[in-house]
N, C-alpha and C positions, 0 to 999 in steps of 0.2 A: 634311310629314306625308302627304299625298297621293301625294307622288313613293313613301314606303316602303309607305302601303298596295297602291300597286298594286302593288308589287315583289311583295310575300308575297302578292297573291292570284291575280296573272298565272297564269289557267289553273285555279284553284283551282274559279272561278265558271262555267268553261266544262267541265270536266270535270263539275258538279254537273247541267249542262244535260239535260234528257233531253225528246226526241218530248213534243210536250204528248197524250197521249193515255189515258184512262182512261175508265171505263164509259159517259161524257157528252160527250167528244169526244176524236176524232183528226184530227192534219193534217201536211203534209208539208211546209208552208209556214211553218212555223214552231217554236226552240224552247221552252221556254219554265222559269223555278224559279220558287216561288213563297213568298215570306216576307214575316214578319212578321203583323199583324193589326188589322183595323179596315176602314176605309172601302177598297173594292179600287182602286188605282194600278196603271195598265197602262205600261208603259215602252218603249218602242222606240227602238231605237237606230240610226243613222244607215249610210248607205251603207258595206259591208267592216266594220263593227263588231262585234264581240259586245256583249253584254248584260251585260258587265261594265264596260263603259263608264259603268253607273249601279250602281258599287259603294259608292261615298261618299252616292248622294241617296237608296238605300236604307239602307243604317246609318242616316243621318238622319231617314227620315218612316217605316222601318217599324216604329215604336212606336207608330205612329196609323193606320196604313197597312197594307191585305196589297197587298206590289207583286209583283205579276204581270212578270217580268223577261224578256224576247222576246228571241230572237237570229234573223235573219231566215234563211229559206235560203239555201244558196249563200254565207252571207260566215260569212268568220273557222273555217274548218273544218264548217260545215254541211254537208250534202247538197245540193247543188243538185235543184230539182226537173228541169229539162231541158225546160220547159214555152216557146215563142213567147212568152206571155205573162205576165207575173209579178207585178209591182203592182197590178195588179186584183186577181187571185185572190188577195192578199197582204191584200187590203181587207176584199176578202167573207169570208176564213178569221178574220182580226181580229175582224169584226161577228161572228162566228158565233160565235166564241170569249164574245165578250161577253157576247153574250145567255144564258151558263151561269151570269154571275156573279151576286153578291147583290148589287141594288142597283143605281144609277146609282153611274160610273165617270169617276173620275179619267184622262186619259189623257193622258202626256207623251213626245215624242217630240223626237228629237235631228236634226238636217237631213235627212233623206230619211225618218227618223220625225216627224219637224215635219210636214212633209207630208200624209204619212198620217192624223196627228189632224186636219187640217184637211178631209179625205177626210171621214175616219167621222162627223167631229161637223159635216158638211151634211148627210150623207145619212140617217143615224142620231140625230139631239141627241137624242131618247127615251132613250138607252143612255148618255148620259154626265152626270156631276155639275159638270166643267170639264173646260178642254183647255189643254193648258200648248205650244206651238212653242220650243225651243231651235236659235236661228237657223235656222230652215224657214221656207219660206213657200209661201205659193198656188199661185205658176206662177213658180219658176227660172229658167225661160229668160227672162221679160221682170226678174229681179230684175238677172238679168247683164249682158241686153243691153235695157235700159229702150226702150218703144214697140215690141217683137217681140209676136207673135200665133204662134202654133200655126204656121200657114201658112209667116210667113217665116222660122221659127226649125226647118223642118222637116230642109231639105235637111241643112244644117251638123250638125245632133245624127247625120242619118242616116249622114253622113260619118263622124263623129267612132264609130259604133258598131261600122260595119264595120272600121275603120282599128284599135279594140284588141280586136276578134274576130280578126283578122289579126297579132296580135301574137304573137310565141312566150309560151310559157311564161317565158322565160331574162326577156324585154324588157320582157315584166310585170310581170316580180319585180324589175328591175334600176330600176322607177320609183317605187315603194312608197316610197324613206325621203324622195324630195322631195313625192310628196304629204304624208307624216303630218309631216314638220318642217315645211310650212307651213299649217300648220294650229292646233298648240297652241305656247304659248312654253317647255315645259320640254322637252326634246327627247330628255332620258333617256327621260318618259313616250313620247315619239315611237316612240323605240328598241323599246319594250315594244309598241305600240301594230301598230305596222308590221307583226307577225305575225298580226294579223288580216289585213291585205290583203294578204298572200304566200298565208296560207290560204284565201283567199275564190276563189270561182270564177269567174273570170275573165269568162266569157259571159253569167252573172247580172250579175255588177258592170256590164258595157256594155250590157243590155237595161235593167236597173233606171235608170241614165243616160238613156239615150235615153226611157224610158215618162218620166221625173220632168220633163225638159226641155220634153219637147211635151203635159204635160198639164196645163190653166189650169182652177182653181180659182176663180178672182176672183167670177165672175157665181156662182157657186152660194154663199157665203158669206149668203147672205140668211137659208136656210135655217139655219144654224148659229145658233141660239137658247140657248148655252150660254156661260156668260161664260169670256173664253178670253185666256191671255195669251202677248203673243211676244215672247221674250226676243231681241234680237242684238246684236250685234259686227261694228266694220268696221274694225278698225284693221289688223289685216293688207292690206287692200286698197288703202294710203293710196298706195301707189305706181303705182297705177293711177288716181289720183284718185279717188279715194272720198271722200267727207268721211262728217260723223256728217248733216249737213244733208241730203245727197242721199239716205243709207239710210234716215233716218225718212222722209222724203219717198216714198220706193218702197215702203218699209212700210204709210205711212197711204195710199198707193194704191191699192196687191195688197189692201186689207183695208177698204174704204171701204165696201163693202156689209154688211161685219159688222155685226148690233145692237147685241154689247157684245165688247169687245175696250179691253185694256190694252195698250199698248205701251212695253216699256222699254229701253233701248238701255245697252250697257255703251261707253267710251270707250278702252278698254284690251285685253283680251281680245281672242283671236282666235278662231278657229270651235268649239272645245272649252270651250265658256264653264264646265259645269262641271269643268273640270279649271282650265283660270288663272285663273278670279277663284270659286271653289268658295263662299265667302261669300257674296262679293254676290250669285251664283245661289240656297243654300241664303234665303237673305232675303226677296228676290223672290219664290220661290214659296210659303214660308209665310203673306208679308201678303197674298199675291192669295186664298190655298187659307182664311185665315180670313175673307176678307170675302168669297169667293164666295158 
C-alpha cells in the first residue's frame, strides 16, 4: 500500500511545495504545504529529503491536525541558500516560523529533522505542545562513535566535508542508490526515494553533515519542558554490531537530562521507520499525541 502511494504521488507533493511566504512571513530556508485542520503539526524531514516523505503520517493525523509539511533548502530540488552556515539559520527561520502559528505546536522530525525538534524544543518549549524524534537524536556524532565530544569528533566530520565538496557532480550522483537502499527495506521505494538526493545540493548536503555531527545537544535537554517522544531502529546496523541493548543504552544517555521523554525502539525497521513498519510508527505516535 505504501510502495503504490508513493508511486502516484512521487513529485505530486513536491511540485505542490511553494516559498513559505505570505503577508506574515518569508524565508529562503525553507518550503513548506499546509493541510488538513486542527491542532498545528510541523513536520520535518530528514537529511536530501523532501517533505513528502511524510505523505502517509499526514493522510493519517491531518483529520485532527493542520500539518505544516517542510522540505528544507538545498535538498530534493530546493534552492540552496549558498549561506557558510545553514542549520542555525534553519532553526531560527523554524522558530520564527512558529511563532505565526495558532497555538502550541506539534513538531516531528525525521533524523536530521529529529534533531532539529530537539534544537527548538530547548530553546523554544513555550512554542511547542510535543516533540516527536524519528530516529534523530541529540548529538550523532557520539550516537555513531559512543564517548566522542565535539572536540574529538571534529577533525574527521571536517575531513569527511571537504572530501564530498570535492566530489564531482558525476560521483555524487553515482552514491545516491547505496545510501537510500541502506536505509529503508523496500528498495522500489529506495528507487523513488533516491531522486531526492541526486536533486539535493550537494554542498548543503555536506555543510548540513558536518553542522549535525559536531553539534551536541545533550547538556541543553534540561531545558526541553515538553513531553517528547523518540522513536528508533537499529537493525540495519547489526552488522556493525549494533544490538537493540546498546541503541537504547545511547538513547537513554544522549537524553538522560530530559524531564519527560518516552522512548521506543522498533526491532525491525531500518532508518525510514515510517516507511517499513508504517503501523507500528502510525500507533506510536497517536498513544504518546493522546496521553501527552
Amino acid at each position: 500500500m505504501m510502495k503504490r502511494l508513493l508511486t502516484l504521488t512521487l513529485g505530486m507533493l513536491i511540485a505542490g511545495l511553494l516559498w513559505a511566504s505570505d503577508k506574515n512571513f518569508e524565508t529562503n530556508y525553507f518550503a513548506v504545504q499546509v493541510i488538513g485542520n486542527g491542532t498545528p503539526m510541523l513536520l520535518i524531514p530528514g537529511l536530501s529529503s523532501s517533505g513528502e516523505v511524510w505523505h502517509g503520517t499526514v493522510e493519517r493525523f491531518s483529520k485532527n491536525y493542520t500539518c505544516h509539511v517542510l522540505t528544507l533548502a538545498g535538498f530534493a530540488g530546493q534552492p540552496a541558500t549558498g549561506d557558510e552556515v545553514f542549520l542555525p539559520k534553519v532553526k531560527a527561520e523554524i522558530i520564527r516560523y512558529l511563532e505565526t502559528l495558532d497555538g502550541p505546536v506539534v513538531v516531528m522530525g525525521h533524523s536530521l529533522g529529529g534533531f532539529l525538534a530537539y534544537w527548538i524544543g530547548s530553546e523554544r518549549p513555550d512554542l511547542l505542545k510535543a516533540a516527536i524524534s524519528v530516529d534523530g537524536a541529540p548529538f550523532l556524532g557520539a550516537l555513531q562513535m559512543p564517548g566522542s565530544s565535539v572536540d574529538s569528533i571534529a577533525k574527521a566530520s571536517e575531513q569527511m566535508y571537504l572530501g564530498m565538496k570535492m566530489q564531482t557532480d558525476e560521483q555524487y550522483k553515482a552514491y545516491q542508490p547505496y545510501i537510500w537502499k541502506s536505509m529503508m527495506h523496500d528498495q522500489e521505494i529506495a528507487n523513488q526515494c533516491m531522486q531526492w538526493g541526486i536533486t539535493s545540493d550537494k554542498n548543503t548536503v555536506a555543510l548540513a553533515m558536518y553542522e549535525l555531527n559536531t553539534t551536541d545537544l545533550r547538556s541543553e535537554l534540561s531545558k526541553m519542558k515538553v513531553p517528547t517522544l523518540q522513536l528508533s531502529a537499529w537493525a540495519a546496523y547489526k552488522q556493525f554490531g549494533t544490538t537493540r541493548k546498546s541503541v537504547e543504552a545511547a538513547y537513554k544517555g544522549q537524553t538522560k537530562l530530559h524531564p519527560n521523554i518516552k522512548i521506543e525502539i522498533h526491532d525491525e525497521s531500518w532508518h525510514f521507520i515510517m516507511f517499513d513498519e508504517s503501523e507500528w510508527f502510525y500507533s506510536q505516535v497517536e498513544t504518546f499525541l493522546a496521553t501527552d
